[in-house]
N, CA, C and O atoms as CSV, one atom per row, in Angstrom:
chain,resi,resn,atom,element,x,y,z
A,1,UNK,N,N,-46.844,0.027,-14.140
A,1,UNK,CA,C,-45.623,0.095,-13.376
A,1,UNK,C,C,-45.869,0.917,-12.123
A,1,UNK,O,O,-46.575,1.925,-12.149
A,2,UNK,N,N,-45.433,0.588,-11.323
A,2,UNK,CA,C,-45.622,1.246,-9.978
A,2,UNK,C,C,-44.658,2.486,-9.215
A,2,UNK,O,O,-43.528,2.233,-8.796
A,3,UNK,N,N,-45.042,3.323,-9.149
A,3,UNK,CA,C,-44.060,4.585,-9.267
A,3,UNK,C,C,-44.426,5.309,-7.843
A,3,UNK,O,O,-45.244,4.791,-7.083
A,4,UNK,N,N,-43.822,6.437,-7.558
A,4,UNK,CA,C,-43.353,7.054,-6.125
A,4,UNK,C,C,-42.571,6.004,-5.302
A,4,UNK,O,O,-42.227,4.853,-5.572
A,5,UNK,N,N,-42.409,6.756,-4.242
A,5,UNK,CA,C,-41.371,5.971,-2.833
A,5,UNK,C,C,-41.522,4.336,-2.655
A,5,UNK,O,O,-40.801,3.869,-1.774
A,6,UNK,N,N,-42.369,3.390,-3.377
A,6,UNK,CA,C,-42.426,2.585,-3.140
A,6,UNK,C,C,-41.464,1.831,-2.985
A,6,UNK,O,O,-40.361,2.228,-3.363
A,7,UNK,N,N,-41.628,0.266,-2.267
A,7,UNK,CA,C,-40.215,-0.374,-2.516
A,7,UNK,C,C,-40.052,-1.364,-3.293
A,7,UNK,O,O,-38.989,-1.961,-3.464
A,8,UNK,N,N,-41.766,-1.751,-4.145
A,8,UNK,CA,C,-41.834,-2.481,-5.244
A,8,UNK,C,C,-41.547,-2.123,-6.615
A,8,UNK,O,O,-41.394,-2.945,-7.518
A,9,UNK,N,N,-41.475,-0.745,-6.751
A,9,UNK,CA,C,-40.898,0.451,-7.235
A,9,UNK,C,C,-39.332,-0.053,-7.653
A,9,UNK,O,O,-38.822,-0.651,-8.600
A,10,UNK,N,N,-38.993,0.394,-6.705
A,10,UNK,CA,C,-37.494,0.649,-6.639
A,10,UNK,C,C,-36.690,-1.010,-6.946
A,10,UNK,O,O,-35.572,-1.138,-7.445
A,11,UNK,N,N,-37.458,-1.979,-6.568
A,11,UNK,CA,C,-37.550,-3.667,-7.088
A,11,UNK,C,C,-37.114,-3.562,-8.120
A,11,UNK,O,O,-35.968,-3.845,-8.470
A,12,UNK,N,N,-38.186,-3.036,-8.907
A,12,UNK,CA,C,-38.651,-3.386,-10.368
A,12,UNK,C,C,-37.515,-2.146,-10.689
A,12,UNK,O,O,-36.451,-2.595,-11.117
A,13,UNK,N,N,-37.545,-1.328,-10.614
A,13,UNK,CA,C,-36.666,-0.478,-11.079
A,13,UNK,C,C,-34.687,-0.870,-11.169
A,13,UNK,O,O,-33.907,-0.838,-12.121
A,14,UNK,N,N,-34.557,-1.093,-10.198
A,14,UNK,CA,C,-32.878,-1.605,-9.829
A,14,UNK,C,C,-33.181,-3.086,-10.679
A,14,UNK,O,O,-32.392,-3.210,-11.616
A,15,UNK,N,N,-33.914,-3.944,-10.580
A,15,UNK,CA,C,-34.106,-5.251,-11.921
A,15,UNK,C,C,-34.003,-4.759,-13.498
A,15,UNK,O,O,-33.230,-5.158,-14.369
A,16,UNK,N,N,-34.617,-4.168,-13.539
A,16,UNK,CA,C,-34.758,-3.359,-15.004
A,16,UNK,C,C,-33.323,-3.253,-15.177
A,16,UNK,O,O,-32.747,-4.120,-15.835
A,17,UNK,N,N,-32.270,-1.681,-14.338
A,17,UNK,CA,C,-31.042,-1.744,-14.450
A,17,UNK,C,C,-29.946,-2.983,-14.718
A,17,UNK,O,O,-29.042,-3.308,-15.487
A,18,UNK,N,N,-30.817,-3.531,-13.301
A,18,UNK,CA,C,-29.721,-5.085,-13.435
A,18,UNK,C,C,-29.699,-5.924,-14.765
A,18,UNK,O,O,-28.711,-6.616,-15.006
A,19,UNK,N,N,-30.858,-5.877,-15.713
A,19,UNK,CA,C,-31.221,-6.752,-16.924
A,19,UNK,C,C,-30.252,-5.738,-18.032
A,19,UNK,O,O,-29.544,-6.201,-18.926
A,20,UNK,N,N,-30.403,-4.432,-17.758
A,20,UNK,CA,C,-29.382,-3.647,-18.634
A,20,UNK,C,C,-28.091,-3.822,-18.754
A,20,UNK,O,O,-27.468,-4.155,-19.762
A,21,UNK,N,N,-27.601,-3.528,-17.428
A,21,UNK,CA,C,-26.585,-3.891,-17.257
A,21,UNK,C,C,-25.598,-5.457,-17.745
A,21,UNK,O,O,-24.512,-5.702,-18.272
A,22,UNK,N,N,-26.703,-6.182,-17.215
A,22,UNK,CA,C,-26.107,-7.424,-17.999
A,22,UNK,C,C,-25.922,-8.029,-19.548
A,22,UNK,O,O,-25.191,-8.926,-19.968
A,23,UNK,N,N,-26.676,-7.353,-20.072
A,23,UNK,CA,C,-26.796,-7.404,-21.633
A,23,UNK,C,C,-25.902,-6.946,-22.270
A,23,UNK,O,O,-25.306,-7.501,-23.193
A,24,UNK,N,N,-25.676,-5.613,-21.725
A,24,UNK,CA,C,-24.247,-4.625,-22.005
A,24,UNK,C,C,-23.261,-5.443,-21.833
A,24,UNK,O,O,-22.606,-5.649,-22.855
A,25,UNK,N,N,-22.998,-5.868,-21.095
A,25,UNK,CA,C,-21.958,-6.659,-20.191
A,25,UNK,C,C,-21.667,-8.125,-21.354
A,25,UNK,O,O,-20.585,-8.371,-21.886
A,26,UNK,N,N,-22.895,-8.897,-21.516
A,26,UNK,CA,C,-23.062,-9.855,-22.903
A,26,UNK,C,C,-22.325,-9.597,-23.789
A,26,UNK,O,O,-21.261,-10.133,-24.098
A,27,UNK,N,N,-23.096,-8.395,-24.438
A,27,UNK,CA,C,-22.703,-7.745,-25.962
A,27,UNK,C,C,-20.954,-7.201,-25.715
A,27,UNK,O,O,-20.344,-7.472,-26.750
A,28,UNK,N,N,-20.408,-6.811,-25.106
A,28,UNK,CA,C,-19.598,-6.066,-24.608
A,28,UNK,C,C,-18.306,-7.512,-24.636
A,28,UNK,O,O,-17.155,-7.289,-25.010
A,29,UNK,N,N,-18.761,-8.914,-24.185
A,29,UNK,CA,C,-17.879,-9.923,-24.103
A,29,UNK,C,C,-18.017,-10.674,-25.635
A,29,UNK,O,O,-17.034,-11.110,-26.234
A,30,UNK,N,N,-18.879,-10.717,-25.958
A,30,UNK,CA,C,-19.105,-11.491,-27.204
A,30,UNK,C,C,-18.559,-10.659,-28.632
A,30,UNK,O,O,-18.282,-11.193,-29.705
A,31,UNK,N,N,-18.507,-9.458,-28.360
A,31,UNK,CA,C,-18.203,-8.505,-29.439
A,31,UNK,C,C,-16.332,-8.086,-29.311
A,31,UNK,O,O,-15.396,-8.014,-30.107
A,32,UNK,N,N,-16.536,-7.886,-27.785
A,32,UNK,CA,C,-14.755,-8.143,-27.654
A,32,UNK,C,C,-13.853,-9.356,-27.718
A,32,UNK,O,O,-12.649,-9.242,-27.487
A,33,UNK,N,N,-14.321,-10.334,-27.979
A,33,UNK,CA,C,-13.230,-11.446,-28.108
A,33,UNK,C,C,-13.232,-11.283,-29.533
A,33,UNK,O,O,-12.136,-10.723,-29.492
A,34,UNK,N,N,-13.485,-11.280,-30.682
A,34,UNK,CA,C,-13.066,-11.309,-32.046
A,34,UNK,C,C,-12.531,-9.812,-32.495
A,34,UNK,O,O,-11.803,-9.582,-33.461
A,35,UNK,N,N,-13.064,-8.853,-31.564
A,35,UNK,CA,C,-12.299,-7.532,-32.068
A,35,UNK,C,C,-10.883,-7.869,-31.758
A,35,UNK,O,O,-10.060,-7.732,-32.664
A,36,UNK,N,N,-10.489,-8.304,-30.560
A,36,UNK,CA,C,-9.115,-8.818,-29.947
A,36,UNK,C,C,-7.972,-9.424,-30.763
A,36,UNK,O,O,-6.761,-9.215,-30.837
A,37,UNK,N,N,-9.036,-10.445,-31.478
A,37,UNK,CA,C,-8.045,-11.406,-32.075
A,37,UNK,C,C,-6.739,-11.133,-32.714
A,37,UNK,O,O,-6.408,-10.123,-33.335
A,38,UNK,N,N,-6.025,-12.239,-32.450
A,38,UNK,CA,C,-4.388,-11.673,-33.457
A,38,UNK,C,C,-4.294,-13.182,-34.374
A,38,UNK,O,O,-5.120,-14.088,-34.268
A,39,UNK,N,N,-3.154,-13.201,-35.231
A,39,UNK,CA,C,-3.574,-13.949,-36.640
A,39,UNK,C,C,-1.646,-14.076,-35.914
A,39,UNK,O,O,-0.969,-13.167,-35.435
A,40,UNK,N,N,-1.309,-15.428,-36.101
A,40,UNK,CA,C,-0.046,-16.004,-35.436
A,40,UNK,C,C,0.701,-15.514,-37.267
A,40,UNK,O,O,1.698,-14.791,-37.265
A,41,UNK,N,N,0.369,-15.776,-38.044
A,41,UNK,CA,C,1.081,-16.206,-39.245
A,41,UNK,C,C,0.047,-15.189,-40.171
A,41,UNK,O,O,-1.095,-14.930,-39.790
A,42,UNK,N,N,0.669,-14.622,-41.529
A,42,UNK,CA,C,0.067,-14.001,-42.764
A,42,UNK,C,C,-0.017,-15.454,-43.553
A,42,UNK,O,O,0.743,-16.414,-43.681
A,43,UNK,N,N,-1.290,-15.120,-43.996
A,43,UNK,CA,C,-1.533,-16.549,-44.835
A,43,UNK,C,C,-1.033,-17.002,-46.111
A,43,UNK,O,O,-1.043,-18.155,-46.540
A,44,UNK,N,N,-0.601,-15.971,-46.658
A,44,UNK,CA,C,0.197,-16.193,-47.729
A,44,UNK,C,C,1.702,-16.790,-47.640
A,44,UNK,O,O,2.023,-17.897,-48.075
A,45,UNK,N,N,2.663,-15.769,-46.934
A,45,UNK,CA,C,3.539,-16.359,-46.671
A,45,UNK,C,C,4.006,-17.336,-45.545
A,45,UNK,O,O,5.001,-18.013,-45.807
A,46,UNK,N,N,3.582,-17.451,-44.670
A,46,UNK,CA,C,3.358,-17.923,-43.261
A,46,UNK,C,C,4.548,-17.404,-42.525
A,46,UNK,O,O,5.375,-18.015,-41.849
A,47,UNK,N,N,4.470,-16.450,-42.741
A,47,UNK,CA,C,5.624,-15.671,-42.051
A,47,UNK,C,C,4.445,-15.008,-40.657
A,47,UNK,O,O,3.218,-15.075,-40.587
A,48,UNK,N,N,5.715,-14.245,-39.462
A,48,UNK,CA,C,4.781,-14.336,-38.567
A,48,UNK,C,C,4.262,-12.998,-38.696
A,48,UNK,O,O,5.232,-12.254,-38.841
A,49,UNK,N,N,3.157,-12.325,-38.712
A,49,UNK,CA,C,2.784,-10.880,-38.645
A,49,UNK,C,C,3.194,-9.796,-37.562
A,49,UNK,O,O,3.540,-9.945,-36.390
A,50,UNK,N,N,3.099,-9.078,-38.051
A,50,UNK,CA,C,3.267,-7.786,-37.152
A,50,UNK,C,C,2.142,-8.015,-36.099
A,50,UNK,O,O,1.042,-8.562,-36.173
A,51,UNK,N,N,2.859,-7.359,-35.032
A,51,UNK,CA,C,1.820,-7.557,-33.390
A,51,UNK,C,C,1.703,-9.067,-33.163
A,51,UNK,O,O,0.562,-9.332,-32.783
A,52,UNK,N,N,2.394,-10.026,-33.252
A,52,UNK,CA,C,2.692,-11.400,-32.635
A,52,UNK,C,C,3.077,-10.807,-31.029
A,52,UNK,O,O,3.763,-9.832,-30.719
A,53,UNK,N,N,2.339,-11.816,-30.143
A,53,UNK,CA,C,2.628,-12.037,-28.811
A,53,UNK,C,C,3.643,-11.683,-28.391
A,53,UNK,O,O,3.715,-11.245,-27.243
A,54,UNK,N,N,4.598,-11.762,-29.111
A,54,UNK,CA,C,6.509,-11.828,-28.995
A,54,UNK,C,C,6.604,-10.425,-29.229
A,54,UNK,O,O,7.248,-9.807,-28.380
A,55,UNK,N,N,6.046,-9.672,-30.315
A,55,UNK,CA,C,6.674,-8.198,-30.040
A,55,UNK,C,C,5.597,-7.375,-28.793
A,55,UNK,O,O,5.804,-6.195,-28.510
A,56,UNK,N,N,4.701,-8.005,-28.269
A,56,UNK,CA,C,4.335,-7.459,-27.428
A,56,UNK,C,C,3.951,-7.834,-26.393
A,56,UNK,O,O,2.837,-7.471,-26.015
A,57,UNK,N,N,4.725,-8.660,-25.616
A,57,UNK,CA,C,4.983,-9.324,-24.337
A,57,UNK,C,C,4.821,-8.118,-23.275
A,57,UNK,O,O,4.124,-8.226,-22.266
A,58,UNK,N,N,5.587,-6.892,-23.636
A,58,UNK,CA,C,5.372,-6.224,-22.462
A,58,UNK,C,C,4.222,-5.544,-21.708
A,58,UNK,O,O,4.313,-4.935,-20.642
A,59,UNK,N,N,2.999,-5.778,-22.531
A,59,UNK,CA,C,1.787,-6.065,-22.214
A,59,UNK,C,C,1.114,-6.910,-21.454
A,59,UNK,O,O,0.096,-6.470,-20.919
A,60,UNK,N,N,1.513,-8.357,-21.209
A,60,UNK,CA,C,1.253,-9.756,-21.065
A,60,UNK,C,C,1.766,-9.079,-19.250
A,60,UNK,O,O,1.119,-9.473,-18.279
A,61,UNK,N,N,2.758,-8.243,-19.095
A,61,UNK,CA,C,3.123,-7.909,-17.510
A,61,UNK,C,C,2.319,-7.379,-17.133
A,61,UNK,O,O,1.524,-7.847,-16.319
A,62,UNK,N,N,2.256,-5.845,-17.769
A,62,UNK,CA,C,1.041,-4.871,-17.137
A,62,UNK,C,C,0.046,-5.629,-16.940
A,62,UNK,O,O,-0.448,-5.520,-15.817
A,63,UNK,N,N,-0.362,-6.257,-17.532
A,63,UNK,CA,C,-1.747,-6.834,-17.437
A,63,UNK,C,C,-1.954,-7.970,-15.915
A,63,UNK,O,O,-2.803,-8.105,-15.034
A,64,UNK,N,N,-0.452,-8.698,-16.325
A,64,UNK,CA,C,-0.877,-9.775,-14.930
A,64,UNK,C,C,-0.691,-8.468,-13.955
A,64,UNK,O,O,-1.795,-8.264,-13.450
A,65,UNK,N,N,0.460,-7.297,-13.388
A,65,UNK,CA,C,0.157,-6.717,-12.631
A,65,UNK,C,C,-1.423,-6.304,-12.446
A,65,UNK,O,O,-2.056,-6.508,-11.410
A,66,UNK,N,N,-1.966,-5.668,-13.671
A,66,UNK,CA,C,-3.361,-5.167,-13.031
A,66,UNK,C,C,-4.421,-6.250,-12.208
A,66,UNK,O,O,-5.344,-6.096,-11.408
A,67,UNK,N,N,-3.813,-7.338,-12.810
A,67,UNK,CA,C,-4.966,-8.934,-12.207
A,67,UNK,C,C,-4.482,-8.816,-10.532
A,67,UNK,O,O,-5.115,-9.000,-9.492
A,68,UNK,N,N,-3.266,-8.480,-10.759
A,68,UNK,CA,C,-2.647,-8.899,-9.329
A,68,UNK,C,C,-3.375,-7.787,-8.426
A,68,UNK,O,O,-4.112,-8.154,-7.512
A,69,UNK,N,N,-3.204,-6.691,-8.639
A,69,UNK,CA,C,-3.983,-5.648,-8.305
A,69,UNK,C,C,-4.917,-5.664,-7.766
A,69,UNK,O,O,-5.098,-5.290,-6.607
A,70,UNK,N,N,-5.866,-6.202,-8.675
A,70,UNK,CA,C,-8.158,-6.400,-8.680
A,70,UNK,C,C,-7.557,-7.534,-7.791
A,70,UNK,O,O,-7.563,-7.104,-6.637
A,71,UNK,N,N,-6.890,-9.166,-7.840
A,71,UNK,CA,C,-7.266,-9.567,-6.883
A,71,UNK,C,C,-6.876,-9.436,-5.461
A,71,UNK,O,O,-7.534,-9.760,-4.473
A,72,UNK,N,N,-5.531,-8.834,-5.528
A,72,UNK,CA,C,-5.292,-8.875,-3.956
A,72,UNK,C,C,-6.689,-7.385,-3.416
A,72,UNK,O,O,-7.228,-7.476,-2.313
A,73,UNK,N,N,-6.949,-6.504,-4.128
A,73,UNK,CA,C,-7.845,-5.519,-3.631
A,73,UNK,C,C,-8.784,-6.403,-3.149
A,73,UNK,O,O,-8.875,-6.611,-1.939
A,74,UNK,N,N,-9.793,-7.179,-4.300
A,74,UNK,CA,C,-10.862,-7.548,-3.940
A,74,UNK,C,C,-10.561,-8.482,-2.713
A,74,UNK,O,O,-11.437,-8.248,-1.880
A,75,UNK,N,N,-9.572,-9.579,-2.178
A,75,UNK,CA,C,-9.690,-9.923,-1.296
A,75,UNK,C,C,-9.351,-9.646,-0.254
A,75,UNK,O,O,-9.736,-10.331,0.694
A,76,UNK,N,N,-8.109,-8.020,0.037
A,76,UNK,CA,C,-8.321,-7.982,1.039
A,76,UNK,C,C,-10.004,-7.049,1.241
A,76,UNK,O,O,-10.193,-7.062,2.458
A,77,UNK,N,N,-10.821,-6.539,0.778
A,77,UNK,CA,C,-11.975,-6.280,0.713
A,77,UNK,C,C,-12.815,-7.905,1.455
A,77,UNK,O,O,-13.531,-7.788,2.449
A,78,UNK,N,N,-12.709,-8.524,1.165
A,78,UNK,CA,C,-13.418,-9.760,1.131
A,78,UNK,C,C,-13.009,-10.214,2.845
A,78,UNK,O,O,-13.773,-10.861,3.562
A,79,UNK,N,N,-12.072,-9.866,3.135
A,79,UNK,CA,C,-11.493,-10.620,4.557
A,79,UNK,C,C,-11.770,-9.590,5.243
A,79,UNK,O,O,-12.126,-9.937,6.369
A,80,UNK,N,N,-11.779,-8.274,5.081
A,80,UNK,CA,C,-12.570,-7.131,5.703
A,80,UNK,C,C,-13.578,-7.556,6.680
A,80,UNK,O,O,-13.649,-7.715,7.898
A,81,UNK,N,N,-14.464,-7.696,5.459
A,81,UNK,CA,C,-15.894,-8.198,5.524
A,81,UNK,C,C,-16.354,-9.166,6.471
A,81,UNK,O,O,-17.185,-9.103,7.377
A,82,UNK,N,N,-15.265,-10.504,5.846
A,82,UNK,CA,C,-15.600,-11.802,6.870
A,82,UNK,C,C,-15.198,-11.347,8.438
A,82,UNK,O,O,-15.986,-11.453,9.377
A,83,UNK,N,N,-14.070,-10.913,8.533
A,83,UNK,CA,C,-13.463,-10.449,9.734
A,83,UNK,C,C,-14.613,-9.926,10.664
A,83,UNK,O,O,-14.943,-10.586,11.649
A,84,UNK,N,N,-15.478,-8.239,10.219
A,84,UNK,CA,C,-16.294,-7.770,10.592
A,84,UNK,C,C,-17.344,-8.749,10.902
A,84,UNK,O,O,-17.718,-8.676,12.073
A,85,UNK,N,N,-17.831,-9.498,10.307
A,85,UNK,CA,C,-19.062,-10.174,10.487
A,85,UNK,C,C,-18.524,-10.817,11.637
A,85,UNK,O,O,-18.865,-10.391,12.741
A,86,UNK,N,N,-17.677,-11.847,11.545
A,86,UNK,CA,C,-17.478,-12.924,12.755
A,86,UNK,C,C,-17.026,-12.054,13.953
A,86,UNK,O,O,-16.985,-12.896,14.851
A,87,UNK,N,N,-16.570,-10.578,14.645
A,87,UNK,CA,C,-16.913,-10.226,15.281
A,87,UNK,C,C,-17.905,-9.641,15.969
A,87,UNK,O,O,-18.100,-9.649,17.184
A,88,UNK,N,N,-18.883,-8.832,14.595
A,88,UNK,CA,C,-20.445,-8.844,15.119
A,88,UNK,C,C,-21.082,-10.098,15.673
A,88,UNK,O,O,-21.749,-10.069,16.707
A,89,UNK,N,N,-20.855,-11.268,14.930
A,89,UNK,CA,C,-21.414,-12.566,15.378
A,89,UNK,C,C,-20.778,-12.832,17.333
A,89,UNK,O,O,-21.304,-13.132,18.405
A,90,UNK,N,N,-19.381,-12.486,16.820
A,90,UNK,CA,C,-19.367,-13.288,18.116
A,90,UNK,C,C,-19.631,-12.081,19.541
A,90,UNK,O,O,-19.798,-12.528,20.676
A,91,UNK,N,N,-19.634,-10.755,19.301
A,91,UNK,CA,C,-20.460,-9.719,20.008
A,91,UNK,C,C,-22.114,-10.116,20.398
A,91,UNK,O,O,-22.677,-9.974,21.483
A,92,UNK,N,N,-22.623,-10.618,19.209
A,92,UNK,CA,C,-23.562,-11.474,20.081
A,92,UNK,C,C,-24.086,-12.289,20.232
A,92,UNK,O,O,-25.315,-12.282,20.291
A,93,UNK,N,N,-23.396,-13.280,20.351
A,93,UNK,CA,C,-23.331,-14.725,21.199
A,93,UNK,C,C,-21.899,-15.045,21.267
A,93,UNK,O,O,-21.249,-15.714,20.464
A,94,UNK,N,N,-21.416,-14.338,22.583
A,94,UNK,CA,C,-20.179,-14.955,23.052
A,94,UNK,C,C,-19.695,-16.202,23.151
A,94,UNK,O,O,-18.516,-16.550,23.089
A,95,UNK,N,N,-20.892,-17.025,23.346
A,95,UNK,CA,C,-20.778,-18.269,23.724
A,95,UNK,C,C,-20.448,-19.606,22.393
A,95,UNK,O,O,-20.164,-20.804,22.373
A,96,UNK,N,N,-20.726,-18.383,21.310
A,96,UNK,CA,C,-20.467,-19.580,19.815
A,96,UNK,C,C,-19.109,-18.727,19.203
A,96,UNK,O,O,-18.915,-18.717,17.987
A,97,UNK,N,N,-18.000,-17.869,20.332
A,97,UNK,CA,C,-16.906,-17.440,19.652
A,97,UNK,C,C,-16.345,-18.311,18.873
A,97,UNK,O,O,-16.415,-18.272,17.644
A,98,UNK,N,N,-15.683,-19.248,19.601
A,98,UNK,CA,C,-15.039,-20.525,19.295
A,98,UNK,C,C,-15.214,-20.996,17.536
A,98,UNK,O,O,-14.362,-21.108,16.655
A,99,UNK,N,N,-16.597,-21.182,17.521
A,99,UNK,CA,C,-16.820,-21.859,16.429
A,99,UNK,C,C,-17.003,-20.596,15.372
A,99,UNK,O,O,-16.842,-20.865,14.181
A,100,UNK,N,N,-17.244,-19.592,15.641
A,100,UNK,CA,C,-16.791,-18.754,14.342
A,100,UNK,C,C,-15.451,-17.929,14.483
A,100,UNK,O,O,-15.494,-16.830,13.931
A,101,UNK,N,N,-14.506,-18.188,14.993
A,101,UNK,CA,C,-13.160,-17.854,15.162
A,101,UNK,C,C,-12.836,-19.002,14.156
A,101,UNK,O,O,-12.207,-18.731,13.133
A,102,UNK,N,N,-13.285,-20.393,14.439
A,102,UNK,CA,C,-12.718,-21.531,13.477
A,102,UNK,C,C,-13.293,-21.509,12.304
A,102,UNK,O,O,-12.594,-22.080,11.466
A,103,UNK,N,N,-14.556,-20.970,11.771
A,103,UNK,CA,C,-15.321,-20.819,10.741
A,103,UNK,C,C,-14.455,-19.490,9.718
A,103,UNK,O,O,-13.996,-19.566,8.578
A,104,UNK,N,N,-14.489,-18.471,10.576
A,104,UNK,CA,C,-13.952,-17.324,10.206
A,104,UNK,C,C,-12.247,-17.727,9.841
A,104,UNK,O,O,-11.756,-17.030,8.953
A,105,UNK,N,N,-11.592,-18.493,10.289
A,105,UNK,CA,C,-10.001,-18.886,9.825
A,105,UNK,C,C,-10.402,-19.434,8.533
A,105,UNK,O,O,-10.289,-18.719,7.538
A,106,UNK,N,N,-10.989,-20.969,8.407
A,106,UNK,CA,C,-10.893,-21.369,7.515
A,106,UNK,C,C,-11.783,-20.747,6.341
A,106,UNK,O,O,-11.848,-21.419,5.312
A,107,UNK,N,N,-12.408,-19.652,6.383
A,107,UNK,CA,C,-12.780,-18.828,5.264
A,107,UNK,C,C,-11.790,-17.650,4.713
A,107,UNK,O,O,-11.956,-16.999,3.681
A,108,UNK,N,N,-10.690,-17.531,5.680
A,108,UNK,CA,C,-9.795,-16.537,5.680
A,108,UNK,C,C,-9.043,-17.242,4.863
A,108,UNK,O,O,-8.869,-16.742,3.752
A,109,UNK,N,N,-8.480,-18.390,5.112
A,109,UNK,CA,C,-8.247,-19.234,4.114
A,109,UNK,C,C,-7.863,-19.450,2.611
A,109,UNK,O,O,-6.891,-19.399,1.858
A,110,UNK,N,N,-9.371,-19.755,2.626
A,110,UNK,CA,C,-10.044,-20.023,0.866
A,110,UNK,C,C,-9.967,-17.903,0.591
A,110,UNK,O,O,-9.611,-17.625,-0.554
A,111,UNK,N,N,-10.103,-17.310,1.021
A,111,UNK,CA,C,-10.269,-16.204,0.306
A,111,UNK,C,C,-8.359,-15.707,-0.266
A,111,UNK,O,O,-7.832,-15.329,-1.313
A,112,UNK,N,N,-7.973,-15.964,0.938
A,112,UNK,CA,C,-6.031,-15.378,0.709
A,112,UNK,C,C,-5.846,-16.437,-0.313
A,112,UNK,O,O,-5.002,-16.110,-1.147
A,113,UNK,N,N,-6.593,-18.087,-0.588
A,113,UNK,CA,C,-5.663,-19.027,-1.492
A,113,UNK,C,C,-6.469,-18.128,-3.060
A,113,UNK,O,O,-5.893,-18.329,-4.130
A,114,UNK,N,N,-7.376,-17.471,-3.067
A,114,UNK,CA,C,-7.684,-16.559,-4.618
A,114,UNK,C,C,-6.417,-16.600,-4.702
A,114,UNK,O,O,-5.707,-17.435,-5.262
A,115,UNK,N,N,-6.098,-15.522,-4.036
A,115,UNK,CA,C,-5.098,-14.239,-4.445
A,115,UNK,C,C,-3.558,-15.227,-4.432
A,115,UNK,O,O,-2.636,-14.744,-5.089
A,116,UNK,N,N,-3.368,-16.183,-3.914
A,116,UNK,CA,C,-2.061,-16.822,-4.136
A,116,UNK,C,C,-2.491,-17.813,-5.711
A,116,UNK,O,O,-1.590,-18.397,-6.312
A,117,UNK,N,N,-3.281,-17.841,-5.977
A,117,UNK,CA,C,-3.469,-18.811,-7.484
A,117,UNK,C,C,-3.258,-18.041,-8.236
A,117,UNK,O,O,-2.693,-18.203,-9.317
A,118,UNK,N,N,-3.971,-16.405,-7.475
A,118,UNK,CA,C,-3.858,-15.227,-9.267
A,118,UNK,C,C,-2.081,-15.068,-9.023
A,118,UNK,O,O,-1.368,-15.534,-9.913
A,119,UNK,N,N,-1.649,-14.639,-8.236
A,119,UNK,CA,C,0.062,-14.847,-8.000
A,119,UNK,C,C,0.415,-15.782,-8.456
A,119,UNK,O,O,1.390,-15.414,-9.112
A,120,UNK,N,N,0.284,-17.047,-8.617
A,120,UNK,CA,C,0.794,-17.987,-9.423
A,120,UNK,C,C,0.732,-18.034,-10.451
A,120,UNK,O,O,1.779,-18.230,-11.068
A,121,UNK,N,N,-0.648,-17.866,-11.252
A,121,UNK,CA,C,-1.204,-17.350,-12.594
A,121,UNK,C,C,0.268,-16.417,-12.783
A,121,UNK,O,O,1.210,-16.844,-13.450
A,122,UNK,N,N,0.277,-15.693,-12.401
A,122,UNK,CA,C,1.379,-14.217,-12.596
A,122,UNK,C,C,2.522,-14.549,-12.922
A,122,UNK,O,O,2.953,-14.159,-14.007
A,123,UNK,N,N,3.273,-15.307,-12.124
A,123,UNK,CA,C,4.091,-15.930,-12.336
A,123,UNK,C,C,4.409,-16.946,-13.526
A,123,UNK,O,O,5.505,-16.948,-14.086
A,124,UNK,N,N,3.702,-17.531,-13.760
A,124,UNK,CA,C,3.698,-18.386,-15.102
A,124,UNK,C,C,3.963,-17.326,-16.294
A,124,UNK,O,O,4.983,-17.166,-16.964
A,125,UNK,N,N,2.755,-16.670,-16.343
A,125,UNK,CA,C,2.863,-16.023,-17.895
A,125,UNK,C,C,3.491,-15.159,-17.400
A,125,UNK,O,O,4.366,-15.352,-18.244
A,126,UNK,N,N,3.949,-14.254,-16.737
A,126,UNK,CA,C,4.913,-13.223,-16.425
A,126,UNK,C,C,6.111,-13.473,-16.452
A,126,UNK,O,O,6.845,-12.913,-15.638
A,127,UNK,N,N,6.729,-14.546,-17.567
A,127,UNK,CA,C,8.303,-14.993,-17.158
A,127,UNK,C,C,8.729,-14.226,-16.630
A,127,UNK,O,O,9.886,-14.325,-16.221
């Protein structure tokens, strides 16, 4: 393994993390969907159990709020970004403003229609 200041180093090193990280991330999704689970009905009687959806709807809000949250953050983060770039771009080469003013809209676009689908999402299950 290759060690000090290198930058094949630091490659291999931030990869390593990244392979960690994702495994965690694996185990972490595959292990949380069955811890989650809820049981609609007791099997004996088929009556409905305690912690049904219905006694705890007011969860089902917080939650779309927090979605609403992560996505409007992440995209206005995201239009930040595009914004910045297509003025560095067009700082230098004035002459291709045009076409990334029109590039840069219709990416402005697709990024604001996220955040109006997760709002819609919201809306649905958020009676």
């Amino acid at each position: 393994m290759v060690t000090g200041n290198h930058l094949l180093g630091r490659i291999i090193e931030e990869s390593e993390m990244t392979k960690k990280l994702l495994l965690i991330m694996a185990v972490l999704l595959i292990v949380g969907a069955p811890l989650c689970a809820q049981t609609s009905n007791t099997p004996a009687t088929g009556t409905p159990a305690t912690g049904t959806p219905a006694s705890n709807y007011h969860w089902v809000v917080v939650s779309a709020a927090f979605g609403m949250a992560i996505a409007s953050s992440l995209c206005g983060l995201a239009q930040g970004k595009a914004i910045a770039a297509a003025v560095e771009g067009m700082a230098r080469n004035p002459g291709a403003a045009k076409a990334i003013q029109l590039a840069m809209l219709i990416g402005l676009a697709f990024i604001e229609s996220l955040a109006l689908y997760t709002l819609l999402i919201v809306f649905v299950f958020a009676k």
